[in-house]
N, C-alpha and C positions, 0 to 999 in steps of 0.2 A: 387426551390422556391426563387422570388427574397424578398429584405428586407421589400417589406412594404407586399407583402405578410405574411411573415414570421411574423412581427410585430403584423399582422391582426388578423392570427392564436390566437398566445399568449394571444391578449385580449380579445379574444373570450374565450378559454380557464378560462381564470382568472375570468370572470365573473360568468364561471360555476363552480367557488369555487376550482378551481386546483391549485395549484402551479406552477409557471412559472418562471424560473430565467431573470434575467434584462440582456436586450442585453447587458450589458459591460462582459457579463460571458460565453457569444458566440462569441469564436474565429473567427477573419477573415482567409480566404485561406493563406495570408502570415505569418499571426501568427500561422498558424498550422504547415507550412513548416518548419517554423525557431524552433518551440517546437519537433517536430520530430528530427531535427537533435541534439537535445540537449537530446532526447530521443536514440539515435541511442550509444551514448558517454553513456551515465548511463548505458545500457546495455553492451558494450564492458568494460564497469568498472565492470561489475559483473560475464562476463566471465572470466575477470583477476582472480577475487577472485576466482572463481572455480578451475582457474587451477593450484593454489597454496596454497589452502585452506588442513589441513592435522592437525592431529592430534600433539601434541607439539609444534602447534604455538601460540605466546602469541594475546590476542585480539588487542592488539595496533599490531603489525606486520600487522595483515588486517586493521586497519585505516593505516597504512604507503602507503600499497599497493595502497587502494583506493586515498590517499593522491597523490603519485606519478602519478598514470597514468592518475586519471582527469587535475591535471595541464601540463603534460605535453603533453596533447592534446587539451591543449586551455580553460579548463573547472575550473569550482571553485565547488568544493565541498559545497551543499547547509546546510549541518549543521552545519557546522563549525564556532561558534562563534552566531549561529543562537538563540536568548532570553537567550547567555549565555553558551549554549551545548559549551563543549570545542572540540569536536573531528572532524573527515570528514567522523562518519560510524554510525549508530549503530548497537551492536551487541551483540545480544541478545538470552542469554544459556538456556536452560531445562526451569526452572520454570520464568523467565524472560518472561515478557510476551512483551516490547517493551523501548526500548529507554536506550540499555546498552549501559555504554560508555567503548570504549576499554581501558584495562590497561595491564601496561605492566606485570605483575606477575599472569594475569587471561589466565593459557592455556588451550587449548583444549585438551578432554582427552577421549578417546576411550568410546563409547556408548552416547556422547554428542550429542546433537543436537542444531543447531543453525542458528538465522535468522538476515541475514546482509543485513542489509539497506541503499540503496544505495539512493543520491538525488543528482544531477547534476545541477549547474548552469552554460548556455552555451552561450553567447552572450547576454547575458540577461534575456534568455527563461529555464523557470524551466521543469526538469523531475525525476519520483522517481517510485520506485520497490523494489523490496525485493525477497530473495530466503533463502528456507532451506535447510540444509545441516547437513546430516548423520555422525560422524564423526567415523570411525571406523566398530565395530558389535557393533550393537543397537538393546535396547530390541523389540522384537515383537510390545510392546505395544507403546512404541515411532514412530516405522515404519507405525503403524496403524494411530496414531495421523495427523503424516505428510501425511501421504497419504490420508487420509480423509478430511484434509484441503486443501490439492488441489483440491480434486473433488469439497468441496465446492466453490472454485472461479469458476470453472467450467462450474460448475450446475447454479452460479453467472452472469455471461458471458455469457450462453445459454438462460438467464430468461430477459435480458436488449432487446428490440425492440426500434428504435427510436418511441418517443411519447407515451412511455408506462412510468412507474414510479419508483425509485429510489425503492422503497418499493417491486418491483419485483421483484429486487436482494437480499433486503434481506431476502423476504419470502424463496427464492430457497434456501438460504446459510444456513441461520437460521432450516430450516425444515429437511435438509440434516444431521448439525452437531446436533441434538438432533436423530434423529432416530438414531445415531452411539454412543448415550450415551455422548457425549461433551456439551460444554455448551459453549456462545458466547459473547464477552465481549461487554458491551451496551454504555458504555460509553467514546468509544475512538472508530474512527472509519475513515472513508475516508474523501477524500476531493476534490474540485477544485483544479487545478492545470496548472499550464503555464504561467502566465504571474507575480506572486506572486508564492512564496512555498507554503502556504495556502490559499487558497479563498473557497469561497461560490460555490457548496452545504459540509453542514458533510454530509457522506454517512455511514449511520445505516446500522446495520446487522440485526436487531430486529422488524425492523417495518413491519405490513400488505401490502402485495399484495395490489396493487394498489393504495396506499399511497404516499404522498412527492413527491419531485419536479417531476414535467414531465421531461422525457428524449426528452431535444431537438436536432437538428444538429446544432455542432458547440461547445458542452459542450465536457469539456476535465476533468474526475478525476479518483479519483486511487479505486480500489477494491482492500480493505487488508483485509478481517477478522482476530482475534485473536480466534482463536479454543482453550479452557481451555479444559484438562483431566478433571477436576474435576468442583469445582466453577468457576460463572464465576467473581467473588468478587477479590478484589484487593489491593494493598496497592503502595503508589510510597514512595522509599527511602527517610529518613527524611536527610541524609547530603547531596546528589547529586541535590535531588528534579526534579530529571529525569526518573528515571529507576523505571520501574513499574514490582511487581513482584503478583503470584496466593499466594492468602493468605495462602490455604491449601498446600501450597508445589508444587504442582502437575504439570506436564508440561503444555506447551502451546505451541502453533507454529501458523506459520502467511505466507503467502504469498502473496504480493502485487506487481498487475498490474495497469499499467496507459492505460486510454481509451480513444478514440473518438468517439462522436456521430457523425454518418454520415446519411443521408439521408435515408439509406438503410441497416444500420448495425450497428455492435459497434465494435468499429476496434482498435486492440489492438497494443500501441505503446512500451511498455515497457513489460519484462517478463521478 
């Protein structure tokens, strides 16, 4: 489809009441290229973390790691300094639901569970993911948590069609994590990404099938749910005014991918 077809489409679409993002939110071929390889660096930033991630390390130790090996492959860690975040990670324990900042006297400790959030600035072109990780023997009910929040990106992942709707990922997500008894947080959610660390669309977990923006080719954002054991209610730290924790205590876990709409699929760049 060349652009003023494409363009054609959209305003056809938009008249029949759909939501349509503005060409400046559809990547060209070379800014897809150039975001992939900025996604290629986030990703070998996250296998580093894996393969020295271990119980008795302190959470600043994984911002060093990440700190280290994004610059010394050319890359800037995208939260660092980013509305203020002091670190190049988040990292975020049991009932942390997103946005821990590593410190030096917080270790990991046998039955933990935790989600490091990786964001890469690489020539300019942004990329961003996240993975959990088991730390030790963990209870049953923790393993069930993480593991049902994968299937929810999934189930996420398998529900996206180009030209179908943002709202059909989070029917799939959303319908998945309540039949396993969780609950999904509503108010912090995905985003555009590539050419800014935030853009335009947020991507809901909560919303109906068939709802919100149309999935066009050429849109690039992240699929992260936040899966609550318990509530999916919240509170963010009154001295950091970062770190968002489950009101009732209860764990949470998160896994986030970055995507592309293509033509014919949704093609995942980050994992």
């Amino acid at each position: 489809m060349n652009k003023k077809e494409l363009m054609n489409r959209l305003d056809a679409l938009a008249l029949e009441g759909e939501i349509v993002p503005s060409m400046s939110l559809l990547k060209s071929d070379k800014e897809i290229e150039m975001i992939k390889k900025s996604a290629r660096l986030n990703t070998a930033v996250l296998d580093h973390v894996s393969a020295h991630i271990k119980a008795g390390m302190s959470t600043q130790e994984i911002d060093t790691l990440v700190y280290d090996y994004t610059t010394q492959n050319g890359g800037i860690p995208a939260p660092l300094n980013y509305n203020g975040f002091p670190k190049s990670v988040c990292t975020s324990i049991n009932q942390v639901i997103c946005h821990g900042i590593p410190q030096e006297d917080e270790l990991l400790k046998d039955g933990d569970i935790i989600n490091v959030d990786v964001s890469t600035i690489l020539n300019g072109y942004f990329s961003d993911a996240s993975r959990m990780f088991l730390i030790g023997q963990v209870s049953e009910n923790a393993k069930k948590l993480v593991h049902t929040t994968k299937e929810c990106v999934e189930r996420g992942l398998k529900a996206a069609k180009p030209w179908g709707h943002l709202g059909d990922i989070a029917d799939a997500i959303q319908t998945h994590a309540t039949q396993n008894g969780y609950s999904v947080v509503a108010e912090i959610g995905g985003h555009g990404i590539g050419l800014e660390f935030h853009e335009e669309p947020f991507v809901s977990y909560v919303t109906p099938k068939g709802s919100e923006m149309v999935l066009v080719p050429g849109m690039i954002f992240t699929i992260e749910p936040m899966i609550n054991e318990g509530s999916a209610d919240f509170y963010i730290d009154a001295e950091n005014d970062w770190t968002v924790y489950t009101t009732d205590n209860l764990l949470s876990a998160q896994i986030e991918y970055m995507v592309l709409v293509t033509e014919t699929d949704l093609q995942i760049l980050t994992c």
